[in-house]
C-alpha positions in Angstrom: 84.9 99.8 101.1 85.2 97.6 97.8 85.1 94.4 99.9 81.3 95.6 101.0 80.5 96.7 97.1 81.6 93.1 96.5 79.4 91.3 98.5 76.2 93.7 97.8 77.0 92.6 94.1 75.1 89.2 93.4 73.4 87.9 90.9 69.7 89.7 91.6 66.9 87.8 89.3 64.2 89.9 90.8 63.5 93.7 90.1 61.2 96.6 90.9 60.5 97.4 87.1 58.9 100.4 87.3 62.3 102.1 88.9 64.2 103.2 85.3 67.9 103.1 84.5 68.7 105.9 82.0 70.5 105.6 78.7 73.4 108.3 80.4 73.1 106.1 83.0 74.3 102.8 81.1 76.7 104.6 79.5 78.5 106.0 82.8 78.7 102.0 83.4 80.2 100.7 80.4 82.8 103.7 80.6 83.9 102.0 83.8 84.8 98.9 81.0 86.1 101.1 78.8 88.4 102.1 80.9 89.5 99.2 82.5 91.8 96.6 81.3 91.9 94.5 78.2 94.3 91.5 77.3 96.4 92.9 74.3 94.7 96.2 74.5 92.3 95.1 71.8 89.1 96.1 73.0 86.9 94.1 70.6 83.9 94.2 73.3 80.7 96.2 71.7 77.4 96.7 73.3 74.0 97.3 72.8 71.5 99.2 75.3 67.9 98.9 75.9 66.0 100.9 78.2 62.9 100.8 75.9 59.8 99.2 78.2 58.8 97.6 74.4 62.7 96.2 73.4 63.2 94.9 77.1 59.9 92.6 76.3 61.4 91.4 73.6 64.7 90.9 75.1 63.3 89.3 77.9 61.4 86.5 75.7 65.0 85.6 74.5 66.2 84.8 78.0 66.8 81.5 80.6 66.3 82.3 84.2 68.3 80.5 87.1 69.0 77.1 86.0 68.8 75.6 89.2 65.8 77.0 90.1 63.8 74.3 87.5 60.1 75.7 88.9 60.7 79.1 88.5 60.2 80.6 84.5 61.9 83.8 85.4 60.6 87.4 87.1 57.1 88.3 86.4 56.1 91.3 84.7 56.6 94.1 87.3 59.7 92.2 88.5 61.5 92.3 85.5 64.7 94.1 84.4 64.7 97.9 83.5 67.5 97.6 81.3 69.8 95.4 79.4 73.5 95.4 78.1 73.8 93.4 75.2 77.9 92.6 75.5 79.2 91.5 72.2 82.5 90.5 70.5 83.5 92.5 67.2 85.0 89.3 65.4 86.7 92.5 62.9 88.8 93.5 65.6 90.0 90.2 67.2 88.1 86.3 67.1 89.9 86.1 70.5 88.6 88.5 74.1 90.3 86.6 76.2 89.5 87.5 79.7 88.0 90.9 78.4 84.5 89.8 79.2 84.6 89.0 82.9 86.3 92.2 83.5 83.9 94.1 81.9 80.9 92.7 83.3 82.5 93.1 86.6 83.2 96.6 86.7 79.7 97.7 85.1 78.3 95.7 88.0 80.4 97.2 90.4 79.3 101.0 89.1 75.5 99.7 89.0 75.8 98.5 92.5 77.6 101.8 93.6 74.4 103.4 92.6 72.0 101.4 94.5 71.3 99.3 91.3 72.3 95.7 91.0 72.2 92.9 87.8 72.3 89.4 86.1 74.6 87.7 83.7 72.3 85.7 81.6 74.7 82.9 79.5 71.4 81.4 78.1 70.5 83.2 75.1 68.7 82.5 72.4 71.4 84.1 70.0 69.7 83.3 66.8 66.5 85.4 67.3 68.2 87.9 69.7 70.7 88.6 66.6 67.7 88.7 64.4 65.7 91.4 67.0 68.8 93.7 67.2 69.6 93.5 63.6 73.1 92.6 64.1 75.4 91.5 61.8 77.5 88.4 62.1 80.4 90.8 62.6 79.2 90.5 65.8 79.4 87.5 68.2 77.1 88.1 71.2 78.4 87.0 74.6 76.0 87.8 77.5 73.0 89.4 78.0 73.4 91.7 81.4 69.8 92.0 83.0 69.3 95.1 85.1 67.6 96.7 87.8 66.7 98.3 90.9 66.7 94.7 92.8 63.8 93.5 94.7 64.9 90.3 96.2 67.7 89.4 98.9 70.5 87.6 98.5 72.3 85.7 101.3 75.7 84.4 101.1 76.1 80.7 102.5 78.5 78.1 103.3 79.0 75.2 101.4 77.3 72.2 102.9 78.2 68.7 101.9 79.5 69.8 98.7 76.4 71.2 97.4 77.2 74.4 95.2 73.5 75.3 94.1 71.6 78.5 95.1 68.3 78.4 96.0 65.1 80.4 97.6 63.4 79.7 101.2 60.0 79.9 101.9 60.4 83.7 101.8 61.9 84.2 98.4 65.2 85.0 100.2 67.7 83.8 97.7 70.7 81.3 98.7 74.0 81.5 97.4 76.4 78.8 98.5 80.3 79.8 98.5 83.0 77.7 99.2 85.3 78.4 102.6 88.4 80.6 102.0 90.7 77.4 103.1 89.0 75.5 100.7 90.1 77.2 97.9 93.3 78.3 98.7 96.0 75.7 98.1 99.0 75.2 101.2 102.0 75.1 98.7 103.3 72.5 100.6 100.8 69.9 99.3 101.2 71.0 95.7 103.3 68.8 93.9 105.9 70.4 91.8 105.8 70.1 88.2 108.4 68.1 86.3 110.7 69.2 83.8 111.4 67.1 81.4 115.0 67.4 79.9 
């Protein structure tokens, strides 16, 4: 069912590095984004693939790991990422992707997950040297760095407690995730106050 997909689909930090992820293999994924939809049809998202043990390294050195988790530097080598997806924006095309990014990240995620797989978005980025590595153009404006893997950690969905949103890892490296209740988020119309027109 897609709501079990869903919630086997977290952010994993944690890999078993020696278990590859083909190049056919990203590429199934990313035709789950090419396929699915785009605001104005433009499709200006690009990406770039590594499955190269040596490019990953370099890659990885690029990369912040879990902000809230201040103590931790990131996975250590044998629990790193098998694979990245480099998702860019060709400026040629359109300077504006709207939405586009989310829903592309999400649907590769959903196909890596489908196949026992699972990934990160990393937002951190050293751009400048990442651009420099991949010998990319400024053409291109580079968005998120997708980590991925066969994931060797568990992640455990939790309830909001006093407000405090952050994840974090128990004395057995089982990772946290905070969500906020459905009736939380969900607004009774009732209480919403109508906007007014101004004539």
């Amino acid at each position: 069912m897609l709501k079990d997909l869903i919630l086997k689909n977290r952010s994993y930090r944690r890999f078993y590095q020696s278990e590859r992820i083909s190049k056919s293999q990203l590429r199934e994924w990313i035709d789950l984004a090419r396929n699915s939809a785009s605001a104005r049809n433009a499709q200006s998202l690009k990406y770039v693939l590594s499955t190269d043990e040596s490019l990953n390294t370099q890659i990885f050195d690029q990369l912040a790991w879990a902000g809230y988790l201040s103590y931790w530097s990131g996975p250590e080598e044998g629990e790193r990422p098998s694979a990245y997806i480099i998702l860019l924006n060709d400026t040629l095309i359109s300077g504006n992707y709207f939405c586009d990014d989310g829903i592309a990240l999400q649907s590769i995620l959903l196909g890596a997950t489908e196949a026992g797989f699972g990934g990160c978005i990393i937002h951190s980025v050293n751009r400048n040297k990442l651009r420099d590595l991949l010998n990319l153009s400024e053409q291109y404006e580079i968005l998120y760095v997708l980590a991925l893997g066969k994931p060797k950690e568990t992640v455990i969905i939790d309830e909001v407690k006093e407000g405090d949103i952050k994840y974090w890892r128990d004395e057995n490296q089982v990772h946290h995730v905070p969500k906020r209740a459905l009736d939380e988020i969900i607004l009774d119309s009732k209480l919403v106050s109508p906007t007014k027109l101004e004539l």
